[in-house]
C-alpha positions as CSV (number, residue, x, y, z in Angstrom):
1,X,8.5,2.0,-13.2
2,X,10.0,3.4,-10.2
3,X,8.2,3.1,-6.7
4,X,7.6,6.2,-6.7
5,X,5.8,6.4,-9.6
6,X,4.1,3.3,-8.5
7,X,3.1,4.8,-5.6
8,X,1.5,7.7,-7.5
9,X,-0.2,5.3,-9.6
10,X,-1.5,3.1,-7.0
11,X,-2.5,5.3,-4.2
12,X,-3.1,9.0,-5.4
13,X,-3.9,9.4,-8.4
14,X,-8.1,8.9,-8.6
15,X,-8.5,9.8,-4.9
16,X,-9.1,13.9,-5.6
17,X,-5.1,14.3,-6.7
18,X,-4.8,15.0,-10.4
19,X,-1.4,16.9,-11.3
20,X,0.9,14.6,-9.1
21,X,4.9,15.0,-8.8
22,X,7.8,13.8,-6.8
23,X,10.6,15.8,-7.2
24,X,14.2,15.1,-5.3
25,X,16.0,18.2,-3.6
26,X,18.6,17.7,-6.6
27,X,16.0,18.9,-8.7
28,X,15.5,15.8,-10.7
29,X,11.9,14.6,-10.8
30,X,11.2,11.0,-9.4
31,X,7.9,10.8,-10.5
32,X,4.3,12.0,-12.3
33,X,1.0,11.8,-12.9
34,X,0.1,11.6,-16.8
35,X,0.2,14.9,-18.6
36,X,1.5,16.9,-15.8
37,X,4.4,18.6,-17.7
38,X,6.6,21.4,-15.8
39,X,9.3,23.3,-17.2
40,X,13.1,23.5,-15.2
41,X,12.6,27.0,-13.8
42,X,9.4,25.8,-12.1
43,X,11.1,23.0,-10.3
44,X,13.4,25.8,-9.4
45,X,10.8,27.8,-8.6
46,X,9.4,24.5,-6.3
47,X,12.9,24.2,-4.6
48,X,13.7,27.8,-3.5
49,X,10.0,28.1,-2.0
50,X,12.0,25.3,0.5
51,X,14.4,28.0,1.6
52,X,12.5,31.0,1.6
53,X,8.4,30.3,0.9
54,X,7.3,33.5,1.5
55,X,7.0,34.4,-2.5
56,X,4.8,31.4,-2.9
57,X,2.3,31.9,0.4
58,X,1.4,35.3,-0.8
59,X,1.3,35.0,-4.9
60,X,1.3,30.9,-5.5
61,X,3.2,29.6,-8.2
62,X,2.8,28.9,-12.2
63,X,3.5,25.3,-13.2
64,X,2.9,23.8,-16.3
65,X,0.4,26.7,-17.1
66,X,-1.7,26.8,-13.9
67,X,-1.3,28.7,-10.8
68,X,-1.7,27.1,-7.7
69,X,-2.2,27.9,-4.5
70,X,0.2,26.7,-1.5
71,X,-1.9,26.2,2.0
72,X,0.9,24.2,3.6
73,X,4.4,24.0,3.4
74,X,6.3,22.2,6.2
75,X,7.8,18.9,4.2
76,X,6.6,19.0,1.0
77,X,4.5,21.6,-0.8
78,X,0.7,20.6,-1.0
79,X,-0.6,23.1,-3.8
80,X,-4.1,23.7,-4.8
81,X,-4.8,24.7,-8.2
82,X,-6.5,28.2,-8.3
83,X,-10.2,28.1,-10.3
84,X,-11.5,31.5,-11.1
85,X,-15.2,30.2,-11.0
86,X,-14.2,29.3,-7.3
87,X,-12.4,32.7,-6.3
88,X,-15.4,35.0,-7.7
């Protein structure tokens, strides 16, 4: 197990974080949380919202069958999965 893993294990998964990943700027993911399976184009999709997030803070993004939402992006991208029983 890598630390990062570890550390998704240990400290953020069961604390409100379900669909966890840690992805490297070389596109190569580090880490995730059980289940949570994402195609290549969206970790593309993941690093170009670094050089231009504009696409992503107006539409969100689709990963692993879900759109999410993107409140923040300064770092990393915190997304929040989009419910329909909470947008109506």
């Amino acid at each position: 197990m890598s630390a990062w893993q570890g550390y998704i294990d240990k400290n953020l998964l069961g604390f409100g974080m379900e669909a966890i990943a840690i992805i490297g700027d070389d596109t190569i993911p580090r880490a995730t949380s059980p289940g949570f399976d994402f195609k290549s184009d969206e970790i593309q999709s993941i690093i170009k919202a670094f050089e231009d997030p504009s696409e992503i803070r107006h539409h969100g993004i689709q990963i692993a069958g879900n759109k999410y939402f993107v409140p923040n992006l300064v770092n990393a991208i915190y997304m929040v999965k989009m419910d329909t029983e909470v947008l109506q």
